[in-house]
C-alpha positions as CSV (number, residue, x, y, z in Angstrom):
1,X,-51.7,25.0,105.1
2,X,-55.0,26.3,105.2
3,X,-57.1,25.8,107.5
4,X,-60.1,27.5,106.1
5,X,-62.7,25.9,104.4
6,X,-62.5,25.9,100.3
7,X,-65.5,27.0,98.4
8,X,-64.8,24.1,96.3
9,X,-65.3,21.3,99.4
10,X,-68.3,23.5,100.4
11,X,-69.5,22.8,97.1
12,X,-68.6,19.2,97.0
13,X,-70.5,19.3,100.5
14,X,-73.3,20.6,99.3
15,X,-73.8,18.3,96.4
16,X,-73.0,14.9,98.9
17,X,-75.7,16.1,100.8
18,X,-78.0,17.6,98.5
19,X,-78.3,13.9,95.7
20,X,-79.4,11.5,98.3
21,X,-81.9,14.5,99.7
22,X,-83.2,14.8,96.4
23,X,-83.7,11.3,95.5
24,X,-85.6,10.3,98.2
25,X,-88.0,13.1,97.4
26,X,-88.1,12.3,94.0
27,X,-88.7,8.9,94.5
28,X,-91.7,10.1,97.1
29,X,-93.6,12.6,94.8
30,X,-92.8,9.6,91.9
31,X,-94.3,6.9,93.9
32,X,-97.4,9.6,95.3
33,X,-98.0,10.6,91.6
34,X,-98.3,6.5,90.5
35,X,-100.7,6.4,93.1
36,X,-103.1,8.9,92.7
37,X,-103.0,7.8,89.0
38,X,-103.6,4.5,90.0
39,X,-106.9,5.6,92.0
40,X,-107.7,8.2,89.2
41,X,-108.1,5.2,86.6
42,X,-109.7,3.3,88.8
43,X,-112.4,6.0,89.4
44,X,-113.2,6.1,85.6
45,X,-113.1,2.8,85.1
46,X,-115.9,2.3,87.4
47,X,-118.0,5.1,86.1
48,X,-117.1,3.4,82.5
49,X,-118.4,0.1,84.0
50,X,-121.8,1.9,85.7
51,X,-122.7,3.4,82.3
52,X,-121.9,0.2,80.6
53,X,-124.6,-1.4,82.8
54,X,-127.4,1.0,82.5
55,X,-127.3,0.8,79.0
């Protein structure tokens, strides 16, 4: 037997660690982006609704 350590199971290592890593960042910068978007709407929609009034 070998008792060394496969490139293969490194690579299946680094994949079992990598997708859960990278999910919960993605979901992050996906929920940050919503947000900012979110506010950046809401800023024009006020200066929509401030122009709307002084006409």
């Amino acid at each position: 037997m070998n008792a060394g350590l496969n490139i293969g199971d490194l690579i299946f290592q680094l994949f079992a660690v990598a997708v859960p890593i990278i999910s919960v960042v993605l979901l992050f910068l996906f929920w940050r982006y919503l947000k900012k978007n979110k506010e950046q709407l809401n800023r024009i929609e006020q200066k929509l609704d401030s122009n709307k009034s002084k006409n």
